[in-house]
C-alpha positions as CSV (number, residue, x, y, z in Angstrom):
1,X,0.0,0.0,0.0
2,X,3.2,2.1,0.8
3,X,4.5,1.7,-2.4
4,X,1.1,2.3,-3.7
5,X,0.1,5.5,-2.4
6,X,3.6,6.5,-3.5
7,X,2.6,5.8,-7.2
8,X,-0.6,7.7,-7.0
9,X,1.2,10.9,-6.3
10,X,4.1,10.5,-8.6
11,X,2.1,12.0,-11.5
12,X,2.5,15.4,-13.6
13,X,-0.9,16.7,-12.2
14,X,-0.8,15.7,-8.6
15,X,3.1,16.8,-8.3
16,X,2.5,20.2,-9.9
17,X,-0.7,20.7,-7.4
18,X,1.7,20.0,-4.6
19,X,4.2,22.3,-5.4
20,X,2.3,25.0,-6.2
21,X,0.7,24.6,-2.8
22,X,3.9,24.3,-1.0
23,X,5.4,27.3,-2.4
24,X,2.3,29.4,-1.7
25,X,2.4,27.9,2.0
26,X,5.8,29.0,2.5
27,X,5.1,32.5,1.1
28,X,2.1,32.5,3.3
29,X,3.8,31.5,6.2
30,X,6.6,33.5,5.5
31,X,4.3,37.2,5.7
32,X,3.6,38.3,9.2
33,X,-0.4,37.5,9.5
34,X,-1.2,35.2,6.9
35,X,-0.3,32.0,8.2
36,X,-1.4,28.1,6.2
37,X,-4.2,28.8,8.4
38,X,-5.3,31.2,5.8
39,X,-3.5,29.5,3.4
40,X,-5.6,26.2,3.5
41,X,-9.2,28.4,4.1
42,X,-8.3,30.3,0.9
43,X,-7.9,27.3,-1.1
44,X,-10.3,25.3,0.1
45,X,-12.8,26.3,-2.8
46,X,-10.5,25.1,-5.0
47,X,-10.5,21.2,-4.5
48,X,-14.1,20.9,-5.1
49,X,-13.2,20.2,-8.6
50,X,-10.3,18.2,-8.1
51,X,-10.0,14.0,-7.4
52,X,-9.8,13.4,-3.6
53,X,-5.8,12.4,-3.8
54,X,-5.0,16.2,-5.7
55,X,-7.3,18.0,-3.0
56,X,-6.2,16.4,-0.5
57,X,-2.6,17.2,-1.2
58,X,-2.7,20.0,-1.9
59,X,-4.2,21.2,1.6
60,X,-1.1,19.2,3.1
61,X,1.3,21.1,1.1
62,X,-0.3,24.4,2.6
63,X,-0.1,23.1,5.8
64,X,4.1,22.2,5.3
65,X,4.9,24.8,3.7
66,X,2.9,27.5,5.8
67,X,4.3,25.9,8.9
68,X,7.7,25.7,7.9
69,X,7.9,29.0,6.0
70,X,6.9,31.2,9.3
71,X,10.8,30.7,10.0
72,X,11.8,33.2,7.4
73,X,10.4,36.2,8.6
74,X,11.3,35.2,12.2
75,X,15.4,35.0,11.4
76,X,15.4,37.7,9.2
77,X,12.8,40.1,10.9
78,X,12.4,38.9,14.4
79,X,9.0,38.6,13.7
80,X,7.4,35.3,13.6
81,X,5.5,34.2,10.4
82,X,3.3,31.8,12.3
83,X,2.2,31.4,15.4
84,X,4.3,27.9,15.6
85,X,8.0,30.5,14.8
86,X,7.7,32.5,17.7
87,X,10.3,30.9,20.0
88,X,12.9,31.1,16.2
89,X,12.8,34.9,16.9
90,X,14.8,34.2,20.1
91,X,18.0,33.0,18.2
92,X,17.1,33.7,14.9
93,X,16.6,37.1,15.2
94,X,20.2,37.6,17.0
95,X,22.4,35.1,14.6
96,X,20.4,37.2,11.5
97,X,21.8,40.6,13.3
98,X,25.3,39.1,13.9
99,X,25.8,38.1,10.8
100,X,24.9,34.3,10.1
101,X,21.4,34.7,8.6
102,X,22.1,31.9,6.2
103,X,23.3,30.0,9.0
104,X,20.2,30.5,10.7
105,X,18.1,30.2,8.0
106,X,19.6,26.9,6.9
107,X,19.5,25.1,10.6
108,X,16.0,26.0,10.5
109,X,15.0,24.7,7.4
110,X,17.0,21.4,7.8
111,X,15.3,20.8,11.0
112,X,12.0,21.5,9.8
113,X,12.6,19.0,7.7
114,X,13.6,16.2,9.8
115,X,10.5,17.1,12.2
116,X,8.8,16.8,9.7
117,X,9.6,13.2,8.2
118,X,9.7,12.1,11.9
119,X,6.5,13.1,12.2
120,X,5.3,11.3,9.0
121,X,6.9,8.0,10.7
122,X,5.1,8.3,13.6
123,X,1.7,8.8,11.3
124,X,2.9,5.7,9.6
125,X,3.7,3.1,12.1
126,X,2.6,3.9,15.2
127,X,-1.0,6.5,14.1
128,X,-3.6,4.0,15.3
129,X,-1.9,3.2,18.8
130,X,-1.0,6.7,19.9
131,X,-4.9,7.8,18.7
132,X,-6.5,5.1,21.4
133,X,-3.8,6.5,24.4
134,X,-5.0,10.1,22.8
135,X,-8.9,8.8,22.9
136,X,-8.2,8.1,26.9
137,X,-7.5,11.7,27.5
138,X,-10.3,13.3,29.7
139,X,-10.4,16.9,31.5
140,X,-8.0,15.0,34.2
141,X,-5.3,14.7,31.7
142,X,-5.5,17.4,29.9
143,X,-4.9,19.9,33.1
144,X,-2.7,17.9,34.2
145,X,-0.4,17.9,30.6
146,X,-1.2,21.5,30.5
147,X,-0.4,22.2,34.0
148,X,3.3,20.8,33.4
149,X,3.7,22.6,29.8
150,X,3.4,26.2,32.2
151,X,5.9,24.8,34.0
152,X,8.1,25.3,31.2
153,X,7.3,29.0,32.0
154,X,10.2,28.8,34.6
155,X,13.0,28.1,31.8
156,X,12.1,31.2,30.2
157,X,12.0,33.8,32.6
158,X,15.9,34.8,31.9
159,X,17.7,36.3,35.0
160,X,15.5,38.1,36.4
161,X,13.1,35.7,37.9
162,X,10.2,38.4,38.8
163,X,10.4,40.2,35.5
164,X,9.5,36.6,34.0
165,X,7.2,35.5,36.3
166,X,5.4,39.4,36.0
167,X,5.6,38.8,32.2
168,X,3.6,35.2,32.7
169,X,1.2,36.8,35.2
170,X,0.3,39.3,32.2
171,X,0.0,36.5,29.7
172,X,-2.4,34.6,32.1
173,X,-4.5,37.7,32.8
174,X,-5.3,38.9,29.0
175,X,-6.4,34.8,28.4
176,X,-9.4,35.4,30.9
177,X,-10.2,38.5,29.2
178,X,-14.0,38.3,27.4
179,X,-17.1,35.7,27.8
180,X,-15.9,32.5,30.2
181,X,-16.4,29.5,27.8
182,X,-17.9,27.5,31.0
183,X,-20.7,29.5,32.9
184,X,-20.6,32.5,30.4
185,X,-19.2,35.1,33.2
186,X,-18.5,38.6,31.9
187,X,-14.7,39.3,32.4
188,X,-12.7,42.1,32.1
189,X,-14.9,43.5,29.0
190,X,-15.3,46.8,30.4
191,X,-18.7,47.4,29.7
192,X,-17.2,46.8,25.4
193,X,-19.5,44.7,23.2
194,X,-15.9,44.1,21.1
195,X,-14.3,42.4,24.4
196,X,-16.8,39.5,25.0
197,X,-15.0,37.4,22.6
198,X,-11.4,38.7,24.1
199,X,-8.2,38.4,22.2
200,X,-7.4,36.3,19.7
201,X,-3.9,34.5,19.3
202,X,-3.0,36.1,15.6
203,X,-3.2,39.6,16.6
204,X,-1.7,39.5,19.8
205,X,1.4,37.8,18.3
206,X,1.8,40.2,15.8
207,X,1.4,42.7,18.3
208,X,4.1,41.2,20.8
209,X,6.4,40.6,17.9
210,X,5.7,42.4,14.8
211,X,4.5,45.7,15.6
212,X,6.6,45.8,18.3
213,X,9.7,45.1,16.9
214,X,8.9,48.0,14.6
215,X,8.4,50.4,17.2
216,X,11.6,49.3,18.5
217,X,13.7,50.1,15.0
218,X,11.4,53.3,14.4
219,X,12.5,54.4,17.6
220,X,16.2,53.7,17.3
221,X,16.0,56.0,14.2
222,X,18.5,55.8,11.0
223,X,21.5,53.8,13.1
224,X,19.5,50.3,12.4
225,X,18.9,50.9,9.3
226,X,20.9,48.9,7.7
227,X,21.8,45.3,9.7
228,X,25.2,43.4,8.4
229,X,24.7,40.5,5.9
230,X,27.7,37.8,5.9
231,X,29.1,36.4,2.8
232,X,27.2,33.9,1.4
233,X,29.6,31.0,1.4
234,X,27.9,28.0,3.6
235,X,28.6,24.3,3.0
236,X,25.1,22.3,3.0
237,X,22.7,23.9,5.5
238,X,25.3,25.6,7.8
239,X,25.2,22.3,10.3
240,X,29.2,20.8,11.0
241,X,28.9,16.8,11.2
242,X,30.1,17.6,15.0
243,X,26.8,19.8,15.6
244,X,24.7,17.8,14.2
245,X,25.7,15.4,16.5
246,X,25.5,17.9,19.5
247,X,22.1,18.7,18.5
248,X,21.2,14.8,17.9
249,X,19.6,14.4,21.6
250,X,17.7,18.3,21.2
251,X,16.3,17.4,17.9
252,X,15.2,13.8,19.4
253,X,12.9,15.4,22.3
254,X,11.9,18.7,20.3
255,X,10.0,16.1,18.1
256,X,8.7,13.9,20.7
257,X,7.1,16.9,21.8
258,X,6.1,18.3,18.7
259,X,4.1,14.7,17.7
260,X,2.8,14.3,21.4
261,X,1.5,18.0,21.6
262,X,0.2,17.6,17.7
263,X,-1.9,14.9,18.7
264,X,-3.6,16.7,21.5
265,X,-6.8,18.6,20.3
266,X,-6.7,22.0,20.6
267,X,-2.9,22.7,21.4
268,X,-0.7,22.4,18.1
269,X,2.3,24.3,16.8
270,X,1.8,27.5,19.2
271,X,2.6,25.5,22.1
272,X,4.9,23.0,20.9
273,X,8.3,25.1,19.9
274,X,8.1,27.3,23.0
275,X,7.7,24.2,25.1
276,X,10.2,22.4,23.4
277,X,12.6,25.7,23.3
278,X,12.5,26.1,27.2
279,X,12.8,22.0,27.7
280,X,16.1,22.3,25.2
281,X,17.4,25.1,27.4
282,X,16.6,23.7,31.1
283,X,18.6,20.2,29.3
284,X,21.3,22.6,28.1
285,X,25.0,22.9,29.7
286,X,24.9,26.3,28.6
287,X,21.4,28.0,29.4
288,X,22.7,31.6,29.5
289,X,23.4,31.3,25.3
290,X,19.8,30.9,24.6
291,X,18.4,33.9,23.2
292,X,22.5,35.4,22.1
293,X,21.8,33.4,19.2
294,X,22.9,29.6,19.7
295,X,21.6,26.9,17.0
296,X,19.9,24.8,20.4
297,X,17.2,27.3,20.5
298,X,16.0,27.3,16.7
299,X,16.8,23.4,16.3
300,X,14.4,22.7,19.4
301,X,11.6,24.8,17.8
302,X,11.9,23.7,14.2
303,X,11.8,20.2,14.4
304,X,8.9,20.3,17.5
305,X,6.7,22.6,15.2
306,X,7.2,20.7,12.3
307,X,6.8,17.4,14.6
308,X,3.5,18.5,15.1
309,X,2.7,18.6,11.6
310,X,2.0,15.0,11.6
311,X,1.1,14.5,15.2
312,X,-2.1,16.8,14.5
313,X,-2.8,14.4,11.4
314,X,-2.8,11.4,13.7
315,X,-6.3,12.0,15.2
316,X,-7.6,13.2,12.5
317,X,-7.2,10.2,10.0
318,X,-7.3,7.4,12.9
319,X,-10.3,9.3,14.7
320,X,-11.5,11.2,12.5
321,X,-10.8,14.3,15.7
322,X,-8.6,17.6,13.9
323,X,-5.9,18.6,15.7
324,X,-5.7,22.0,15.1
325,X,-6.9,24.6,13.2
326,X,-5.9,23.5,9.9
327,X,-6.8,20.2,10.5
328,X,-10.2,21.1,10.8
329,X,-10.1,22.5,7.8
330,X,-8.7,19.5,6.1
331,X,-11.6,17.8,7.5
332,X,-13.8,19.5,6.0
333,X,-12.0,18.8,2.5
334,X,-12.3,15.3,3.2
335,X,-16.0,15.3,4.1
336,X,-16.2,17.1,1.0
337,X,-14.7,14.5,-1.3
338,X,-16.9,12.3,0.6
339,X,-14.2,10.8,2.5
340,X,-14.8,9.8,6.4
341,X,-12.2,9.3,8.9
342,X,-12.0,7.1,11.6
343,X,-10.9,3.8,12.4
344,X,-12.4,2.0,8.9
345,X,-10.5,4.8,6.9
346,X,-7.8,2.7,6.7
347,X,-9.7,-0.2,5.8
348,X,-12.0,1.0,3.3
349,X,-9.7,3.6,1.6
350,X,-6.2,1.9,2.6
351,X,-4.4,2.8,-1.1
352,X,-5.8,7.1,-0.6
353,X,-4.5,7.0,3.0
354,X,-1.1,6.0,2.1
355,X,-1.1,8.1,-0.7
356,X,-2.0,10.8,2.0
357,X,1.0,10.0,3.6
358,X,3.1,9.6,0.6
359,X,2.1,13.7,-0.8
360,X,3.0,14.6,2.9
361,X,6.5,13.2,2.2
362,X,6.6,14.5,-1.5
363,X,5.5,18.0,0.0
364,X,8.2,17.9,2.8
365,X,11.2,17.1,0.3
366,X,9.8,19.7,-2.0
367,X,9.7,22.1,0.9
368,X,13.2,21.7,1.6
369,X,14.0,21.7,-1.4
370,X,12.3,25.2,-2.3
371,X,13.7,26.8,0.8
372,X,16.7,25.6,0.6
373,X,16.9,27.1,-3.0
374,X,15.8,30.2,-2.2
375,X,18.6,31.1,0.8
376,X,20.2,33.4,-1.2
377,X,16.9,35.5,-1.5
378,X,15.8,35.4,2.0
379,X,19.3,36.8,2.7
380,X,18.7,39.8,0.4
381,X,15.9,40.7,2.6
382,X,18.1,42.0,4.8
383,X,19.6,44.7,2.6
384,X,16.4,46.6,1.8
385,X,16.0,49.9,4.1
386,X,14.1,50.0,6.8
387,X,12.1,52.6,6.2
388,X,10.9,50.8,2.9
389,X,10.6,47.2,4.9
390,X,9.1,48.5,7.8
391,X,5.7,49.8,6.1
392,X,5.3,46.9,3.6
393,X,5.3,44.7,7.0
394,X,2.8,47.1,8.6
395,X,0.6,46.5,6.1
396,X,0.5,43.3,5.9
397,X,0.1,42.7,9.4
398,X,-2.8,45.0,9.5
399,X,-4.3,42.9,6.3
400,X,-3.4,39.6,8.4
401,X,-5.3,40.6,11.9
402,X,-8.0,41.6,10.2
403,X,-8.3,38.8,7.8
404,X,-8.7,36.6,11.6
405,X,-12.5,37.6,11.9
406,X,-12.6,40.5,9.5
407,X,-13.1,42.8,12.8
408,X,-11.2,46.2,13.5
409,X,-11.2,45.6,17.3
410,X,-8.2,43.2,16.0
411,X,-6.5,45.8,14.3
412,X,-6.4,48.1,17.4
413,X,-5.9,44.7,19.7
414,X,-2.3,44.3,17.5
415,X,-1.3,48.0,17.9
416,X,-2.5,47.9,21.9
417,X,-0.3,44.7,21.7
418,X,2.8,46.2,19.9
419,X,2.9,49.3,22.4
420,X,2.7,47.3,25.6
421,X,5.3,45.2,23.6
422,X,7.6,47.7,22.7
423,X,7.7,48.3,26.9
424,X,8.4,45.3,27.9
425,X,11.1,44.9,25.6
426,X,13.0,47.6,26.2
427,X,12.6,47.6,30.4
428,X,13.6,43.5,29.8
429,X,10.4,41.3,30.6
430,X,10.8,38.4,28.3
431,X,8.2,38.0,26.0
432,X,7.7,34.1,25.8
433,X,6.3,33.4,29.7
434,X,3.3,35.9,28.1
435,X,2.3,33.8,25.0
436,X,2.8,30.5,26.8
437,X,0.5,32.0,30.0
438,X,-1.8,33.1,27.2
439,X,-2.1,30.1,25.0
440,X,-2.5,27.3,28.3
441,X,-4.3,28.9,30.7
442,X,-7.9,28.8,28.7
443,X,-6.9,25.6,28.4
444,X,-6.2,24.7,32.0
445,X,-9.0,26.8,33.6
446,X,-11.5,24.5,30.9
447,X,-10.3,21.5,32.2
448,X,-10.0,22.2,35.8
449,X,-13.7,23.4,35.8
450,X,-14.5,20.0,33.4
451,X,-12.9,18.1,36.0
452,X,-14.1,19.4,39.3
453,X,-17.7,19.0,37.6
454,X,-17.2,15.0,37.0
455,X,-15.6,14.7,40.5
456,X,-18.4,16.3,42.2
457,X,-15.7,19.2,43.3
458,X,-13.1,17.0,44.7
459,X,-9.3,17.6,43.3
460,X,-8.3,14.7,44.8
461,X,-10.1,12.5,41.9
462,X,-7.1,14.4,39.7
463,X,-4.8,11.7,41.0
464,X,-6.9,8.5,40.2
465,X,-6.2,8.6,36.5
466,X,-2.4,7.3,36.4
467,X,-2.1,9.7,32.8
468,X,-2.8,12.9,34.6
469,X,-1.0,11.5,38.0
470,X,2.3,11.1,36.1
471,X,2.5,14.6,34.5
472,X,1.6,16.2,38.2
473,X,4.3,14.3,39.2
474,X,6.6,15.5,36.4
475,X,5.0,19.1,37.3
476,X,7.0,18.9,40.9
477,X,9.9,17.2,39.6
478,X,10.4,20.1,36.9
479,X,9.6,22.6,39.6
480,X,12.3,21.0,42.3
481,X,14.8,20.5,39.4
482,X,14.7,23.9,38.6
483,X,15.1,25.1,42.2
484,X,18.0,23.1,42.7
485,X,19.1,24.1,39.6
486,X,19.2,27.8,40.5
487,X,20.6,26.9,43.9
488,X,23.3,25.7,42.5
489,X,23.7,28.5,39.7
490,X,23.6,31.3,42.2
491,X,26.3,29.6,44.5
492,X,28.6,29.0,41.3
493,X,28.2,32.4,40.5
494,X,28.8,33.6,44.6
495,X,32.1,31.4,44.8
496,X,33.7,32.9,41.2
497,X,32.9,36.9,42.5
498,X,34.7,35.6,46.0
């Protein structure tokens, strides 16, 4: 069936269908605001006449190539492409401004890559077993997986421990913000009609990031106008043979993460790299280099957002459940071709699964391929003025948050974002503790609430499900870890002053 579904793909029509929508996925992702989100919605319409297979694939080839292409503009710009590129800004950005943007830019893209094919052998193999332990998860579990991902809120909060912990507390507080999805409380709306549906994810990103980070050059004025490009002379992607082997054990667990938080509903890409980013630097013998610009930080996040590529496929086709976003939308291109997953899927229509599988490999090869190719571009970026750049971006990210629900409110939330952005950058709160306290805590209140219903309002019925009991466990450990951690650090740093 492999070889198969392979076959199917491996024709003139259904290879130029793929390519087209990878390189329109990467140019989407690529643009701050238009992520394959928008990507996949906008060519929906377009598979209705097309076979199943050619739809099909070319909704997957959005999704690669949208996913992987948010790396660009986060190197290059410091802003993130896509929601699943944010934590690529923090070494990115600084290896672009010293220099090494096609360093950068080609550790990121060879990463993506291998997330991505791990990914597709984990759909392969192991899709129907991981969807049954994924089908066990209840509002116990969940919390409990979420509850530990904000732990990773502690390796992120850089030196200053309050400043990071004050930057999580303001993530965590504009989440609540709007109509509570349980009980339907009224919170923090201020009497606005525009506030009941609080903020969404898009335009406060692009306000943290984008329209921030253009503040920040607006207000430094003609001396960054111009940022340093290095000679383009790189061998492969940039990546010694010694590196590569450094980064074997990173690239290992930043995909493990990215296909375990890909199959849980309702997480995805957002939260996989910044989870995987701060689990890479609390494993790290050299912490204090994340966010100067060290290859750990965009290797962890490239392969985990990638990773979750295929993790997010793996209850869709075995369950017939999306993922994430785009999933859902490829769900609805299936139910369109009259195609219904679930557990028969791959009985019934065993030769257009694998051939699902095979255009998700065709469309990953062709994405590295593309981006690869293109380096030398990308890097040019880098030599336009600022005061040309800078607009062009603006626009586009005001076409992007609006393009979310077609609603000015998130044209205004981006700019309220960018200005309280713009502080916290430059009086040094880090900015990933907010979009990790943002993105989880819906997420944990649901559950918590979900769960204290079922147990008739006792915690204690948390424990009972061994799933949830061992990531509370893992919760303390991380936390103790961490504390000894810093113990330790702080004494080090006490006996070399002395």
């Amino acid at each position: 069936m492999i070889i198969e579904g392979l076959l199917s793909v491996l024709n003139p029509t259904t290879f130029l269908v793929m390519f087209l929508g990878t390189v329109v996925g990467i140019i989407f992702g690529s643009i701050p605001g238009l992520t394959s989100t928008m990507a996949v919605a906008l060519c929906l319409p377009l598979t209705f006449g097309m076979t199943p297979l050619n739809g099909i694939s070319l909704l997957i080839a959005l999704y690669v190539g949208g996913t992987s292409g948010g790396l660009i503009s986060a190197i290059l710009l410091k802003i993130p492409g896509t929601p699943s590129s944010v934590a690529t800004v923090f070494d990115g950005g600084p290896m672009a401004e010293r220099g090494e943007a096609s360093k950068a830019l080609g550790v990121g893209i060879l990463y993506s890559f291998i997330g991505t094919v791990l990914s597709i052998i984990a759909l392969i193999f192991i899709a129907p077993s991981l969807a049954k332990i994924a089908l066990k998860f209840g509002p116990y579990e969940y919390f409990a997986i979420c509850l530990f991902a904000l732990t990773m809120i502690v390796g992120m909060v850089g030196d200053n421990v309050l400043k990071g912990l004050a930057s999580a507390l303001i993530g965590v507080t504009f989440s609540l913000a709007g109509i509570a999805s349980i009980g339907g409380a009224f919170r923090f709306t201020f009497g606005f009609v525009e506030m009941e549906n609080g903020f969404e994810l898009l335009p406060v990103l692009i306000g943290l990031f984008a329209v921030a980070e253009i503040f920040s050059i607006a207000s430094a004025g003609t001396k960054r106008d111009k940022m340093e490009i290095a000679e383009y002379k790189m061998k492969g992607f940039g990546v010694s043979l010694k590196e590569f082997k450094e980064q074997f054990g990173n690239m290992m667990r930043s995909a493990l993460i990215g296909i375990g938080i890909g199959i849980l509903p309702g997480i995805g890409g957002a939260t996989s790299n910044i989870v995987a980013y701060s689990a890479a630097k609390q494993q790290s013998k050299h912490p204090e280099q994340f966010g100067t610009g060290c290859i750990d930080g965009i290797v962890a996040s490239e392969t985990s957002n990638n990773a979750s590529i295929g993790g997010a496929l793996i209850p869709l086709l075995t369950l017939g459940i999306p993922g994430d976003t785009v999933t859902a939308m490829i769900l609805g291109g299936l139910t369109l071709h009259g195609i219904q997953p679930g557990p028969l899927l791959f009985k019934n229509s065993g030769v257009l699964v694998y051939g699902i599988f095979a255009a998700f490999l065709v469309s990953t090869i062709m994405m590295l391929i593309v981006e690869y190719g293109g380096l030398r571009v990308f890097v040019k970026i880098l030599s336009v003025p600022k005061h040309i750049l800078l607009p062009v971006i603006m626009v586009f990210c005001v076409i992007g948050t609006y393009g979310v629900n077609h609603r000015v409110f998130d044209i205004w939330t981006a700019l309220f974002f960018g200005v309280l952005g713009f502080f916290l950058v430059r009086h040094k709160f880090p900015q990933a503790p907010i979009i990790l306290g943002f993105v989880l805590t819906p997420i944990v209140e649901e559950n918590l609430i979900r769960g204290m219903q079922y147990s008739n309002n006792n915690f204690l019925v948390f424990f009972s499900s061994p799933i949830a009991l061992v990531f509370m466990l893992l919760t303390v450990a991380v936390l103790v870890f961490t504390v000894i951690k810093e113990i330790k650090t702080r004494k080090e740093k006490k006996a070399a002053i002395s």
